[in-house]
Each structure stands twice: as C-alpha cells, then as structure tokens.
C-alpha positions in Angstrom: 63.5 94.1 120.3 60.0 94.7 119.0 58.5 93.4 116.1 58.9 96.4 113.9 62.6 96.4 115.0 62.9 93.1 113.6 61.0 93.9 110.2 63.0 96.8 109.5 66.3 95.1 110.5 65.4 92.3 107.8 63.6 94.9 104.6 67.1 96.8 105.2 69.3 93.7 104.6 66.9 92.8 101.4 67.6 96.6 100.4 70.9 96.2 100.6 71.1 93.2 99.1 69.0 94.3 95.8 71.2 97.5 95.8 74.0 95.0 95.2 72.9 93.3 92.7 71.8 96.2 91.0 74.8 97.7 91.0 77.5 94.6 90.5 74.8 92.6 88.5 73.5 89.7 89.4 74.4 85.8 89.4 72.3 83.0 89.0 72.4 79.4 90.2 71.0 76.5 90.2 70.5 74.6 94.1 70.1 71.1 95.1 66.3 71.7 95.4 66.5 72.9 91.2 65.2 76.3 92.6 67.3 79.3 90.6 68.6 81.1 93.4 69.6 85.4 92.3 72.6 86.2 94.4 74.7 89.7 93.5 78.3 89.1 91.8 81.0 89.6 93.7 83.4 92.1 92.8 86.8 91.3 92.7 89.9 93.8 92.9 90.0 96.1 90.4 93.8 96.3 90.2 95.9 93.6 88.4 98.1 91.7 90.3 98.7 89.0 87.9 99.9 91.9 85.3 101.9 93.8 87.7 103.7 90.3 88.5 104.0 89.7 84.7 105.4 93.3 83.9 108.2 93.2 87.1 108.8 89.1 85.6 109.6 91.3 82.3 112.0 93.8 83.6 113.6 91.1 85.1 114.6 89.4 82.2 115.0 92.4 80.2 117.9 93.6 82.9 119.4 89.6 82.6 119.4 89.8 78.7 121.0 93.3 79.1 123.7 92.2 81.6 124.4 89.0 79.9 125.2 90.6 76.6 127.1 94.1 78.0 128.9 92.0 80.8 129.3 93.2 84.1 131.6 96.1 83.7 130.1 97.5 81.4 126.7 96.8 83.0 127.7 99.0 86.2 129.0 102.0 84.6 125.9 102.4 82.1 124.4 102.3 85.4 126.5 104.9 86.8 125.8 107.4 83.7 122.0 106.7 84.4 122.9 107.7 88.3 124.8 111.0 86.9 121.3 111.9 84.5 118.0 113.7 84.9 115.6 112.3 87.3 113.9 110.0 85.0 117.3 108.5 84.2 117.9 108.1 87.9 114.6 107.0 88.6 116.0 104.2 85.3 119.1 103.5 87.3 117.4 102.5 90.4 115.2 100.2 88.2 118.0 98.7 86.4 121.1 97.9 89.5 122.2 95.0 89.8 120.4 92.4 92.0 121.6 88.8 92.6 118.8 87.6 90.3 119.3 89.7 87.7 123.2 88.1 87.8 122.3 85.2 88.4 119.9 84.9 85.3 121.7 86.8 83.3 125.4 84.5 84.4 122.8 81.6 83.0 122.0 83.3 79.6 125.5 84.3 78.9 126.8 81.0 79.3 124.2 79.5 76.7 123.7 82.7 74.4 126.6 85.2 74.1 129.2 83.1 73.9 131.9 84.2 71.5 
C-alpha cells in the first residue's frame, strides 16, 4: 500500500463521514478530556414498531369487548356473515375469528362486566 493509497483511503472515510452528518445531522458530546467531539446522528428505523404493537394490542381488546358482550354464538355467526361479504368484509372476518386470547380475555371481561 503506498502512501497515497493510504491518504485517500482515510479523506474518503472523513467524506463519508461529513456526508453523514450532513445529511442525518449532527450530535455533539462532551469526552472525558472536555473536548466537544461532532459525531453524525444515528438514524433509527423509520417504521413504528411500538405503534404497530399498540394498534394489534387494540384490536385485541376491541375483539374481547365484542365477544364478551355478543357471546360466543353469536360471536361466530357475525363472523360467518363477514366470511359470506365483499372482500373487505372478508378481509374483517379474518381480522376478527376467534383466537384463544381473544376468548380468553373476553371469558375474563364478561365475567366482571356483562353480567346480567
């Protein structure tokens, strides 16, 4: 490796490295030495995961609350008319079967809400 090889290896890491932090901003902090050290941000993932987990723990107790207050029955064979539907209402019906949770949760609610 010559010496040029080496300088360019090392001005094209610092170009990168300014690219970054033009483009994700920059962060600054303070070292042991007291020096304010410039790094680039980090960029973290763009989709929510956190939401995504808080929408499905939503339609989870949406489907409990629903099967707790209709009862099982009746439950299934609103089910069923979503399965005879339109594609959206099928595409409902897969969203909204039965699962062991959703029973389990919504065995739980009935016994403390809807009783009569």
């Amino acid at each position: 490796m010559t010496i040029d090889a080496s300088l360019d290896k090392r001005l094209n890491k610092i170009v990168r490295n300014h690219d970054r932090m033009r483009n994700n901003g920059v962060a600054h902090r303070v070292g042991r030495d007291c020096l304010i050290r410039s790094r680039a941000r980090l960029i973290r993932p763009r989709f929510p995961v956190k939401g995504l987990f808080v929408i499905a723990l939503l339609l989870l107790a949406f489907k409990a609350l629903l099967f707790a207050q209709m009862g099982a029955g009746n439950y299934a064979l609103k089910v069923e008319e979503l399965r005879a539907g339109t594609v959206v209402e099928q595409a409902g019906a897969v969203l909204m079967q039965e699962e062991p949770v959703t029973v389990a949760v919504g065995g739980y609610l009935k016994q403390y809400f809807f009783q009569r």
